[in-house]
N, C-alpha and C positions, 0 to 999 in steps of 0.2 A: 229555569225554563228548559224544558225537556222534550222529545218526541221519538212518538214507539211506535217500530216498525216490525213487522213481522219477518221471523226468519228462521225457517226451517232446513235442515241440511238432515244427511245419511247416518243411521248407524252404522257397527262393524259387519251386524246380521241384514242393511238392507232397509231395515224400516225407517219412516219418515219420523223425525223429531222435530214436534214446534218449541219455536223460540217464540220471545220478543226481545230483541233489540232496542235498545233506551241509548237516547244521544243528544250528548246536548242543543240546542237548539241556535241555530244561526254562526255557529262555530263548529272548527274541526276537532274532534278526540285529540284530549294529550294524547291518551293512551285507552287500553282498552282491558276489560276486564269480566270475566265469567261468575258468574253464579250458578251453585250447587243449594237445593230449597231442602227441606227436610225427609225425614221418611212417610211415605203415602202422601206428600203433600202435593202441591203442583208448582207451574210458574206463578200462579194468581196469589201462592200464599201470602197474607202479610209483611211476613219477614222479607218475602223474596221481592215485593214490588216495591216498598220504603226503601230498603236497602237501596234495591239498584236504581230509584230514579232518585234518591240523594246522591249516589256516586255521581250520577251522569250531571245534574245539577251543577257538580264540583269539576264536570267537564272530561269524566269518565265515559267511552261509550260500554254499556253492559249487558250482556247477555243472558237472560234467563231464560231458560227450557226446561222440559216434562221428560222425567225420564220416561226408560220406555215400559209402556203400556199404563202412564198414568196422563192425566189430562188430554191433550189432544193429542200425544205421540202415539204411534203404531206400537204395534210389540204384544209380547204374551207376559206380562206383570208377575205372573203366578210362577214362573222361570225364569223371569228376570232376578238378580240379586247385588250387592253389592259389585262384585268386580264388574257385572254388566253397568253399572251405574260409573265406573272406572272408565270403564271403554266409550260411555256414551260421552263423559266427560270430554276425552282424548280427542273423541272425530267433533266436537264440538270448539277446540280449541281449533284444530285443523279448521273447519270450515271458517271460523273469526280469522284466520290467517290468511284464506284464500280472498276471502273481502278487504282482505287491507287492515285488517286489525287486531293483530298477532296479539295474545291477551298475556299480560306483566303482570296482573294479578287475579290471583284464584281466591275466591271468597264461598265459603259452606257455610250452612243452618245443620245443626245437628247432623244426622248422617251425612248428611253432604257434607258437612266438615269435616267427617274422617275421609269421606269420598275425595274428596281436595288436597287432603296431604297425602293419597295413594297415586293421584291423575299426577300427580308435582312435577316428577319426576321425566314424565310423556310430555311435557308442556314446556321445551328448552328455552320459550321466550321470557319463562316467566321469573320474575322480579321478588315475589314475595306472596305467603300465603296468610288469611286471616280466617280463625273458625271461631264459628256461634253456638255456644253451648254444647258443642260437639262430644259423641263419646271415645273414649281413649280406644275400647274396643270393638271390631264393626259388626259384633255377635249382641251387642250389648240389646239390639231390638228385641233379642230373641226371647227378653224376659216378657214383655209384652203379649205373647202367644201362648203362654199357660200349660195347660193340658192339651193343647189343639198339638203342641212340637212331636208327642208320642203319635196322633191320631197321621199328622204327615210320615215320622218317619216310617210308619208301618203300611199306611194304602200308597204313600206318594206325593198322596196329597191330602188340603184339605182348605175348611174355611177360620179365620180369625175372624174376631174383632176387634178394629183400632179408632180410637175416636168416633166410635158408633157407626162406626160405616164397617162392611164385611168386603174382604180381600181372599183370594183365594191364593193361597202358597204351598208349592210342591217343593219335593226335597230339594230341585235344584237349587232351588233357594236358599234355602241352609247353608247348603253347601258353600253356594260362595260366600258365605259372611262366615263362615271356620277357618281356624287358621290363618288369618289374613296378619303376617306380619309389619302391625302398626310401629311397634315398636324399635324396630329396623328401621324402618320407612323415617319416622320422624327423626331418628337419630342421625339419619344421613341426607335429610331432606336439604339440607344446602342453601335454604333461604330465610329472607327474613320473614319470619313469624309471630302473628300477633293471636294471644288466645284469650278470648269475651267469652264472659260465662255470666252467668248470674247466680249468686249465694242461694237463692228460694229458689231454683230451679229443682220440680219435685218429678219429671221425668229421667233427666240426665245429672244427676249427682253432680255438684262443684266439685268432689274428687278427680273426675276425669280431666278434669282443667288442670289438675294439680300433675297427674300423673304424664298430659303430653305436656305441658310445661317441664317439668324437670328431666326428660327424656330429650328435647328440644336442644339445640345449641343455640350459641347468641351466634348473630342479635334477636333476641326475643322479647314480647314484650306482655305483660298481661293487663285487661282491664276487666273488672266486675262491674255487670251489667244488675248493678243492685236496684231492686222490686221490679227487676223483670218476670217475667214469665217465661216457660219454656219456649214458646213461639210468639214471642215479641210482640205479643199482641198489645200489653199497657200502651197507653198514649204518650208516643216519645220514645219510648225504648227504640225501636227500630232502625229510628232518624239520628237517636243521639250517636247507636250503634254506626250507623254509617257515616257520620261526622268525625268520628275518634280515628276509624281505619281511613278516611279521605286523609286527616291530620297525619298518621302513622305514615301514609305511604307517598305523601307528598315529595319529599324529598329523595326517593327510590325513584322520581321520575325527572331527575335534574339536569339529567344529561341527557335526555331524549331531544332530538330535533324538533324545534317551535317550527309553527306554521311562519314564515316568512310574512314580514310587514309589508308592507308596500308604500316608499318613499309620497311625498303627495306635494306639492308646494305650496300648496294655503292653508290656512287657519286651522281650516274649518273642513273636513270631508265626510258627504255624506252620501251614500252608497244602498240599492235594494240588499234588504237581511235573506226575505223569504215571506212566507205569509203574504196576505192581502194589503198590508200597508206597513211592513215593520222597516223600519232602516238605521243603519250603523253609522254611527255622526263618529267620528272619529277626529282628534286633536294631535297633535306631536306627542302628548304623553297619557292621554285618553280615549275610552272609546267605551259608548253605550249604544243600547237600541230605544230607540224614540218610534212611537206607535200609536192607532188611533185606539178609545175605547171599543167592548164590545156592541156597544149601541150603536156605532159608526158604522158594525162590519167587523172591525179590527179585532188583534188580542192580547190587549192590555198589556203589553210584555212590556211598556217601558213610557215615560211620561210624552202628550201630543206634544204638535209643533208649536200649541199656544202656551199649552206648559210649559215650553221651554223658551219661550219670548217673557214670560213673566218671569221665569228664574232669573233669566238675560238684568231684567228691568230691576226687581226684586235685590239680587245679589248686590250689582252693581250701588244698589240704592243705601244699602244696610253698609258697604264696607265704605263707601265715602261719606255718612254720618260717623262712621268711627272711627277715621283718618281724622276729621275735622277735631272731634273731639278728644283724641290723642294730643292732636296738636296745642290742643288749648287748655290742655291739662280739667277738660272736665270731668266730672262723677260719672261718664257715660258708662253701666254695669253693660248692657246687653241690649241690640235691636230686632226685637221680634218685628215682621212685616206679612200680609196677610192682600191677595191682590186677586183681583175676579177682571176677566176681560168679556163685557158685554156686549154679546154678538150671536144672532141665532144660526146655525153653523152652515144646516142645512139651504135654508133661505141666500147665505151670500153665496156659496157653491153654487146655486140656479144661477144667481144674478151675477157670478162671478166676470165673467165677459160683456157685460154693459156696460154704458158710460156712467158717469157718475160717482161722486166719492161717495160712497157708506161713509153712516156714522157712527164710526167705533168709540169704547168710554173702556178706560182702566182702572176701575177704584183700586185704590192703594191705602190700606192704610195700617197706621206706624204707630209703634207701643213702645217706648223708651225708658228702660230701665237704669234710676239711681237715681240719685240726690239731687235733679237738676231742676235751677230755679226756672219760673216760669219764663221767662224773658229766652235761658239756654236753651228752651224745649220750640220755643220758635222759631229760634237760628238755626238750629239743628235744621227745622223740616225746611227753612229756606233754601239749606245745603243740598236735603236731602234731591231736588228740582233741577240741580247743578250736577247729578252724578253722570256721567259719558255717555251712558247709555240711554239716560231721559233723553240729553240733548240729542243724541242723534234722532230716536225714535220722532222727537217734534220738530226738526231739521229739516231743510232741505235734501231729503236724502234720494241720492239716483241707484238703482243697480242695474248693474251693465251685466250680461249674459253672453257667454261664446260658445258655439258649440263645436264639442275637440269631434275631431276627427276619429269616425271609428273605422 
């Protein structure tokens, strides 16, 4: 469960660069982390929105933005190049820092993942880097412009095509993606690094996985993103991708300070999440969000309060059939239970504040797996009537309400 919030901050030159911001939902960021998308791509690409809202899923908050002058960032594109993409990286860390969420992992798609092992360095908070597909060299785009490289270097400028769309690049452009000491970089990059590539990848050769791999120190780690595509498009590649590197970096965040618990003296605490009806039921060593459906209003984030009355009833039901039948040494394999609470929801909410008992009905019913004679399948369900929570449920039962002082 995730939510995206928009967030724009400054380049080095001034111009505005949109983000979106991905964070988990109804909790605070372990920790926080950047995304770099690929070349001409945007925030919206594929790779970059799977990625980061399975991070944040895993409780990551993530940052993805447009460099500049693609998507909705400012800038002139055609004179933007690689180390501009370095620099937008950098005030992009910075602004996640001034928010409160200083970023421990740097994550790139293709050029962004060489972009990512260049920004590393600028980014003192960071914990550890992972690239996707990435090229070893940040020239390496440059085979993609053909005959158009001669046509820039001699007016200045000109037009390519890249995945059917036309981009205009002037020699500054070039410029910054020559000479760019990756090589160096990686070698002295200082962190843990994890390098995803995929074997079929027919834009960015599996060599260059090979080549910042062995340049790389440990700890390092590789994973092939086998029948992926270059831009993670297959179904799954993206999530698995960002599943491996939540797993990889998990442990890089162990030492970080947890959100403080807050002691409670009863059982049971349940507390507003966020949203129009989500809330945090919380135990001594548990804790979910309980919600209404979308039909309510609600967003489905976590099972209602009658779902959880029938668990309550249901649970309760299944483990003292199998106490019993422990004890008595029967065949009892497995109790499936299956319970519908009849009630129109809407209609007792109107009538909720009038006298009267409603006539509420629980069907329950019980499927007992194993060898058991007819006779044990009857005692069983005589048990099953005796569990804590029936009897309370048909009990004389009071609840008493206080209200604490705020």
């Amino acid at each position: 469960m995730i939510a995206t919030e928009k967030f724009t901050f400054t380049g080095k030159n001034g111009q505005t660069l949109d983000g979106r911001l991905e964070l988990p939902l109804y909790t605070k960021p372990r920790a926080a982390a950047l995304f770099a998308h690929c070349f001409t791509c945007t925030k919206q690409s594929h790779a970059a929105t799977r990625v980061a809202s399975a991070l944040a899923a895993k409780g990551l908050a993530v940052l993805r933005f447009d460099f500049t002058g693609l998507g909705g960032s400012d800038g002139d594109f055609a004179n933007a190049g690689f180390a501009t993409n370095v620099e937008d990286l950098t005030c992009a860390a910075m602004a996640l820092t001034d928010r409160g969420l200083p970023p421990v992992l740097l994550v790139g798609h293709s050029l962004g993942g060489a972009a990512v092992l260049a920004a590393a360095e600028h980014v003192p908070q960071a914990r550890g880097v992972a690239t996707l597909n990435a090229p070893y060299d940040a020239a390496h785009v440059f085979e993609h412009f053909g005959d158009a490289i001669d046509d820039i270097e001699e007016d200045g400028e000109g037009e390519v095509t890249l995945a059917g769309r036309q981009f205009r690049i002037a020699r500054a452009f070039l410029e910054q993606g020559r000479d760019q000491p990756q090589g160096e970089r990686i070698e002295k990059l200082g962190l843990p690094l994890m390098v995803m590539h995929s074997p079929q990848d027919e834009v960015v050769g599996i060599e260059n996985a090979r080549l910042i791999f062995e340049k790389a120190k440990h700890p390092k780690s590789f994973v092939a993103l086998d029948n992926a595509d270059h831009l993670l498009t297959e179904t799954g590649s993206a999530e698995y991708a960002a599943n491996m590197i939540a797993a990889w970096f998990t442990p890089y965040l162990a030492d970080l300070p947890k959100e403080p618990r807050e002691e409670f003296a009863g059982t049971v605490e349940v507390s507003t999440a966020g949203g129009k009806f989500a809330q945090w039921v919380r135990t001594a060593s548990h804790e979910f969000i309980a919600d209404e459906p979308v039909s309510y209003g609600g967003s489905d984030h976590g099972p209602t309060p009658y779902d959880l009355l029938l668990s309550a009833l249901g649970t309760c039901t299944s483990m003292t059939i199998k106490m019993y039948a422990e004890r008595k040494e029967w065949p009892l394999q497995s109790v499936r239970i299956e319970m519908e609470h009849s009630r129109d929801h809407h209609t007792d909410c109107v009538d909720c504040e009038k006298d009267g008992t409603p006539i509420q009905v629980i069907d329950r019913a019980i499927e007992l797996s194993g060898d058991l004679s007819e006779e044990q399948r009857q005692r069983l369900m005589e048990i099953a009537d005796k569990c804590p929570v029936h009897k309370t449920l048909l009990g004389d039962l009071h609840i008493h309400s206080t209200l604490i002082p705020g």
